[in-house]
Structure formats: C-alpha cells, structure tokens
C-alpha positions as CSV (number, residue, x, y, z in Angstrom):
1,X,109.4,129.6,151.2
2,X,111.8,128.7,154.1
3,X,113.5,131.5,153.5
4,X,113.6,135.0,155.2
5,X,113.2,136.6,152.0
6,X,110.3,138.8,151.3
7,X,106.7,137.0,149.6
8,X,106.8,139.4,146.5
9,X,110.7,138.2,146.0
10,X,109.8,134.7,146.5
11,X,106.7,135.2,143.8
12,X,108.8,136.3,141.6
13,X,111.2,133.6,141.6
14,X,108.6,131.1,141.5
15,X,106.4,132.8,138.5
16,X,110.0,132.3,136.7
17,X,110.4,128.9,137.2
18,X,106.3,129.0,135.5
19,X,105.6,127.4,139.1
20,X,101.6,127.7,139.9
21,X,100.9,126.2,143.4
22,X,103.2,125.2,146.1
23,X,102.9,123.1,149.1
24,X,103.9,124.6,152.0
25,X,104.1,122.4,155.3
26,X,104.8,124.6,158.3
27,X,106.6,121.2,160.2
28,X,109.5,122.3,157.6
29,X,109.7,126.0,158.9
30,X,109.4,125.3,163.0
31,X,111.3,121.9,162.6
32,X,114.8,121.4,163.7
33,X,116.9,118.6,165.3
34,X,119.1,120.8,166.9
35,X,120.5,124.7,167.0
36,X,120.9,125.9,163.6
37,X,119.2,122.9,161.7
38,X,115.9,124.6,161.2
39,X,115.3,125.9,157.5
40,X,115.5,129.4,158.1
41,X,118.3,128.8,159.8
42,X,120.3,127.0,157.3
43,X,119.0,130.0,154.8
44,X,120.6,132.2,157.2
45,X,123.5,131.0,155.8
46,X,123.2,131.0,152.4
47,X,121.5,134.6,152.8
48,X,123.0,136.5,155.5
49,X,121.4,139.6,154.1
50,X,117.9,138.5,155.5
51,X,119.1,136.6,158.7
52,X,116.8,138.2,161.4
53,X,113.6,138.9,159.2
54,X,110.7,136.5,160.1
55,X,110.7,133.5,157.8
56,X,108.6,133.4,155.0
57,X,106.7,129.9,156.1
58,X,105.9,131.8,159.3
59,X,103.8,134.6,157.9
60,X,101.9,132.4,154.7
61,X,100.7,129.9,157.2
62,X,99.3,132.8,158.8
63,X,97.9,134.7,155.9
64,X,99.1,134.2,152.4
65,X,97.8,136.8,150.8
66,X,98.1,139.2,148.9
67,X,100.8,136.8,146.5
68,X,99.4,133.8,147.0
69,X,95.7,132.3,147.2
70,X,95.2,129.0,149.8
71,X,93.1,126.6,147.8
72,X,93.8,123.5,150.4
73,X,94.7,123.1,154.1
74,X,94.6,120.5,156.5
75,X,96.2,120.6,159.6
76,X,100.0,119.1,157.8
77,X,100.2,121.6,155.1
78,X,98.8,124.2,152.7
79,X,98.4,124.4,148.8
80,X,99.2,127.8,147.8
81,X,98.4,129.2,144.3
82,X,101.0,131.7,142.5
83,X,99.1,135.1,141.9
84,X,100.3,135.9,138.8
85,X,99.6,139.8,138.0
C-alpha cells in the first residue's frame, strides 16, 4: 500500500495472501525523518520500475474505490475491505 504500484496490482497480491481488510494509516505514506526515509521512497528502491508514480496510500486515502470498499475511518487511519471479483 506504500508502494507506487498500481491498486489493481496491489489487490491482487493481497487477494493471494486470502487478505480481506487492511489498515491503511496515511502518517505511514507522508511520514519521513529525513530525505529518502518516507515509504514510497524506500519502495523506490526496491521498485525502481514505479519510482515517480504517485504512491498508492496517496490516492486510497483519497478514494479507494473501485478495489477496495472503506468500512472505517477516523482521522489516524482507514479500514479498507478487499473487493474480491
């Protein structure tokens, strides 16, 4: 979810793992104690192929949909249901 990778990508990974909610706290995404520290940017490293594409926890605390359903938020994080198809 901290990735750069793309939602349908991510889905897919996590309906392999049988995963059916995550919690997605958007601290984690924006975070970082210095240059380079934040979790996209780490990912950046690990997947150099998506360095430069909006991170994921960017866009699902915006709107989740359409692979994932909010069924909880508060203003720390959000509870995001798979959408299994």
């Amino acid at each position: 979810m901290y990735s750069r990778k793309a939602a349908e990508e991510v889905k897919r990974e996590l309906i392999k793992l049988q995963v059916n909610y995550y919690i997605l706290e958007e601290s984690w995404c924006i975070r970082r104690s210095k240059p380079g520290c934040s979790m996209p940017e780490i990912w950046d490293v690990e997947d150099p192929a998506n360095a430069g594409k909006p991170p994921l926890c960017n866009l699902l605390v915006k709107d989740s949909k359409p692979h994932f359903t909010t069924v909880f938020q508060n203003s720390v994080y959000k509870v995001l249901e798979v959408i299994e198809e």
